[in-house]
Phi, psi and omega in degrees: 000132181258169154209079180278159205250007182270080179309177329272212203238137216258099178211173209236125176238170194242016136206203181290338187276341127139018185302175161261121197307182186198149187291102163330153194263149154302353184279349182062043169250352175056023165279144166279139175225234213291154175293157155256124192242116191272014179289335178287353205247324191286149180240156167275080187285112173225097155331127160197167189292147176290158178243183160274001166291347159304332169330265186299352184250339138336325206253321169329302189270015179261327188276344194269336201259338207226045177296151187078017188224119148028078161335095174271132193285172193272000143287340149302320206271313161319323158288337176299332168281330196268030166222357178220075190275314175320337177248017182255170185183117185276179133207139178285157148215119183070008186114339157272170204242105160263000164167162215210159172190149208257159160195171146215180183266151193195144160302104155342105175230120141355301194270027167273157212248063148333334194273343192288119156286311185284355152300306183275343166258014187067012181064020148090032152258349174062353180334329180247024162290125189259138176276123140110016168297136192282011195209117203259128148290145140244143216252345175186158192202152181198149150242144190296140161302335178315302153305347170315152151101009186263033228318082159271339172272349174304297177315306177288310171294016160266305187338295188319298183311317142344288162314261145021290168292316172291011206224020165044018197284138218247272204260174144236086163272134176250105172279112189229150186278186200238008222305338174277032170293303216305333178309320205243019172299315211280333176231357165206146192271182216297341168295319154322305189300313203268018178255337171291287163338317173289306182296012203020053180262004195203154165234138191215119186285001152286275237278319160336301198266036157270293214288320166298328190267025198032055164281125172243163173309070203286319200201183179244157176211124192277086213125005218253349138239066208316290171296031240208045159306330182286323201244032168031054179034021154315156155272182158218119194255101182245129172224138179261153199224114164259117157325011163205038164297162167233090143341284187281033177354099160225180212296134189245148195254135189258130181294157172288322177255176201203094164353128155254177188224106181250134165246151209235119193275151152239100198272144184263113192259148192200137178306145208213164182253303188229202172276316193294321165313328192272322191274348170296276208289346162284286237284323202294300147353309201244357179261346156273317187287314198290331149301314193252038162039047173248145180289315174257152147202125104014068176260166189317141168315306177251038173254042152263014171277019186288328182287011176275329199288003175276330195249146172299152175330103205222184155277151165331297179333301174300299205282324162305282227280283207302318172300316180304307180350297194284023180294270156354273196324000000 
């Protein structure tokens, strides 16, 4: 369970009214009584701008996500705050920083050498960040492994995007890496991969959730990290297009209301073995609606009552009681 403090905010409930369940009273008075208390369950998930306090547990995750490859220093990182602070960006869980991502601004040109990364990042010091530039590079983005599998990078390119709009910015490009090629080097080539990947016939755990994050694929780009074994220094040369650029920047009215995206599950009730089984096929649910960018999703009122097919045979009664158990969970 998440709470993130960042609109907007994601949240996934087990029945219609979207309340937090509660313990059948054991007296067979069919009263409800004390809240369960979900605070041991919750992680505090919060998007916020980098600090320079941020420093040593960056460079931590940086050793953790990138080994054997070139370290940026707290001399890098400072200059990256102090000249694009708006585009740099963590996110905590519980008070730690579990993943970041870099960027500055730039004019758009056909001849800038997107493909050169240390160029364009300056050697990760940004030193050639244009203020009021029409196109955000990003120069890195990383999640602790630890943490993986949370769509943290989903969050951080919303950041991004985010930006972008209030900052009137026309684009986003990205050179991103490729790090599962190396599996499938051997039989194909880098072009091959990254076209199985667009065909989601392959999966990469970069270049998936870009493509998901509505990037599309401009090029290949070779060379573009040598010491870059996993994606053997290949590139993905990817760009996003915001859809409320203003060539002509004029005064914006912010609506009182806002469109949401609600998904309404249609559950397949089925003999189930343990919980865990039960929690696979809801986390399947909410890892699909969340590819389809919804704000709410809507599962069936009772369809934990699936979870009876784990336990033995009872009375109703018994069987209500025996079913609160699995609550928590």
């Amino acid at each position: 369970m998440f709470f993130d403090a960042t609109p907007p905010r994601e949240y996934v409930t087990d029945d219609a009214s979207g309340e937090s369940l509660r313990n059948p009273n054991h007296s067979g008075s069919g009263e409800v009584s004390d809240e369960i208390d979900l605070s041991k369950f919750e992680w505090n998930l919060v998007v916020r701008s980098t600090t320079a306090d941020d420093f040593e547990p960056l460079m931590e995750i940086q050793r953790k996500c990138f080994p054997g490859m070139p370290m940026w220093t707290t001399e890098q990182l400072a200059s990256q705050l102090e000249r694009f602070p708006e585009g740099q960006f963590v996110i905590e869980c519980d008070g730690k920083i579990i993943a970041s991502c870099s960027g500055l601004l730039v004019n758009y040109d056909d001849n800038l050498e997107w493909h050169n990364w240390q160029k364009m990042a300056d050697g990760g010091f940004i030193r050639n960040h244009v203020p009021g530039g029409d196109t955000l590079y990003g120069i890195e983005i990383m999640v602790d492994p630890d943490y993986r599998g949370m769509r943290l990078s989903h969050r951080l390119y919303q950041a991004r995007k985010d930006l972008c709009r209030r900052m009137n910015v026309a684009r986003i490009i990205v050179g991103g890496r490729i790090p599962g090629y190396h599996k499938h080097a051997d039989r194909l080539t880098a072009r091959e991969y990254v076209e199985k990947v667009v065909e989601k016939a392959l999966y990469d755990p970069v270049l998936s959730p870009q493509i998901a994050n509505g990037f599309a694929l401009q090029g290949l780009i070779p060379n573009y990290l040598p010491s870059d074994h996993q994606s053997a220094g290949y590139a993905t040369f990817l760009e996003w297009k915001n859809l409320e650029f203003n060539r002509a920047p004029t005064r914006r009215y912010r609506h009182s209301v806002e469109p949401v995206r609600i998904g309404a599950v249609q559950y397949q009730m089925r003999a189930v073995k343990d919980f865990e089984e039960f929690a696979h096929q809801a986390r399947y649910f909410v890892d699909v609606a969340g590819d389809y960018k919804c704000d709410f999703l809507l599962f069936p009122e009772l369809f934990t009552l699936q979870l009876l097919s784990c336990l033995p045979p009872q009375r109703p009664g018994s069987a209500a009681r025996a079913l609160s158990e699995f609550t928590p969970q």
